[in-house]
C-alpha positions as CSV (number, residue, x, y, z in Angstrom):
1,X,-27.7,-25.8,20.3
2,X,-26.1,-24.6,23.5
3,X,-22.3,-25.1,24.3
4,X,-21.5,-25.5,28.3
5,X,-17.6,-25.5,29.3
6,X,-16.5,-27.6,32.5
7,X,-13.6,-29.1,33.6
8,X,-12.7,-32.0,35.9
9,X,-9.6,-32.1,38.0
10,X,-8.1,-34.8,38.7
11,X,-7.6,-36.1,42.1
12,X,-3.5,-37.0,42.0
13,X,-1.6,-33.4,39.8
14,X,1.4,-33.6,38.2
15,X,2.9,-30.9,36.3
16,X,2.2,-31.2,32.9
17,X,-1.3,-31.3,30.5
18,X,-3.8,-34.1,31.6
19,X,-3.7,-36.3,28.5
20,X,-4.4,-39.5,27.1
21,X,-7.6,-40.0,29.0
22,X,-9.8,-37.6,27.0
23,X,-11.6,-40.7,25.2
24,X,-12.1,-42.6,28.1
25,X,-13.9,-39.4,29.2
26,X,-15.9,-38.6,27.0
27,X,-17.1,-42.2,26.4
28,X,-17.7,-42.1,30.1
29,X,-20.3,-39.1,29.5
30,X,-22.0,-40.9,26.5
31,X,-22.3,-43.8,28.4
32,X,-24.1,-41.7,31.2
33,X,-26.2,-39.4,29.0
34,X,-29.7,-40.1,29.4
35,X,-32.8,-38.4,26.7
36,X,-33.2,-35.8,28.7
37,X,-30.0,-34.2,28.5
38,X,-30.0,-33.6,25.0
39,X,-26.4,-34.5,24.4
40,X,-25.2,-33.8,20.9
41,X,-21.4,-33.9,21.3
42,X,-18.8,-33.8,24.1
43,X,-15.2,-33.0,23.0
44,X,-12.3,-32.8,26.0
45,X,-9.0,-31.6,25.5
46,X,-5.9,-31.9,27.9
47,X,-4.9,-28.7,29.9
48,X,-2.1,-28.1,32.9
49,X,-3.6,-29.2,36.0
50,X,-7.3,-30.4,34.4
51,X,-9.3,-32.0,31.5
52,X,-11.4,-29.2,29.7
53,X,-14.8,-30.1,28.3
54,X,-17.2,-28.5,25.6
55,X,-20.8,-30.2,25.9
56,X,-23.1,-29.7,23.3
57,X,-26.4,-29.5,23.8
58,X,-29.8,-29.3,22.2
59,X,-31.9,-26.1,23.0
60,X,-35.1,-26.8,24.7
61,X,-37.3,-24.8,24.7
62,X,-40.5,-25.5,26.8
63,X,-41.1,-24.0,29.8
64,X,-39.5,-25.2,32.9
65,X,-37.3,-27.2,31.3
66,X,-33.5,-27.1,33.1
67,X,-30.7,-24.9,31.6
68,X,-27.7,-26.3,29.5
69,X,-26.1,-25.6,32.8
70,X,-28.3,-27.2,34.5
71,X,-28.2,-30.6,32.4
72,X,-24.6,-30.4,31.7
73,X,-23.8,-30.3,35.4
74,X,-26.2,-33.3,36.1
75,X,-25.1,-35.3,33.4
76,X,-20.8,-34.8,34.2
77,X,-22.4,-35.2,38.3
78,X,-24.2,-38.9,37.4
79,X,-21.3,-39.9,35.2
80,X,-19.1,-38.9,38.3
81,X,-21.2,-40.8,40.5
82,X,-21.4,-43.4,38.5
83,X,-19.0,-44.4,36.3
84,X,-15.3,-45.9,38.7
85,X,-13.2,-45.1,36.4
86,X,-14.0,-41.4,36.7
87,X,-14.3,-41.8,39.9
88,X,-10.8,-42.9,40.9
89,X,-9.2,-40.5,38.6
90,X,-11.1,-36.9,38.9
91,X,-12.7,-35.1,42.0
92,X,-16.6,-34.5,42.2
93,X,-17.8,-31.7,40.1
94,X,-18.3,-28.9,42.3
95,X,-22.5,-27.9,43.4
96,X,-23.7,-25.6,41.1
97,X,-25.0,-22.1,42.8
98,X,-27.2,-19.7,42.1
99,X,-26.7,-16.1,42.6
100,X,-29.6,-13.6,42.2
101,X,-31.1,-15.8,38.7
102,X,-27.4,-16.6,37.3
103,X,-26.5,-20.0,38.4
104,X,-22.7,-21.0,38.3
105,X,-20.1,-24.0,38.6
């Protein structure tokens, strides 16, 4: 298993922690989560200025298969895209990049 942390910020701050949305979040993920992710478990927690995640993933191990990264970033990116609720509420997850074989987001 391979734990990715992320956050989404949301489009409108205000001064204190981000909370009472963390369900909705995370239901919004498992709603989105397709096979190929290899979700196990998403758990968000409110922060100053952002809503921080912890997505759980299964190791996969064939050859050419995508990082956690990778999948975690496309699965918080569809659910983005997809989902209105998280639309109207958080900004787009940032492109991931890759910098000489370590990719970042």
């Amino acid at each position: 298993m391979e734990i990715i942390y992320a956050s989404l910020i949301p489009r409108q701050l205000d001064d204190g922690a981000q909370s009472g949305n963390e369900a909705e979040v995370v239901d919004a993920l498992w709603a989105h989560a397709v096979p190929g992710d290899g979700l196990q478990h998403v758990s968000a927690r409110p922060a100053p200025g952002r809503v921080d995640l912890l997505v759980y993933l299964l190791t996969l191990d064939s050859p050419g298969a995508p990082s956690a990264l990778q999948r975690a970033h496309a699965l918080i990116a569809r659910s983005h895209q997809i989902s209105p609720w998280l639309n109207r509420r958080y900004l787009s997850p940032e492109p991931l990049t890759t910098y000489e074989g370590i990719t970042t987001g």
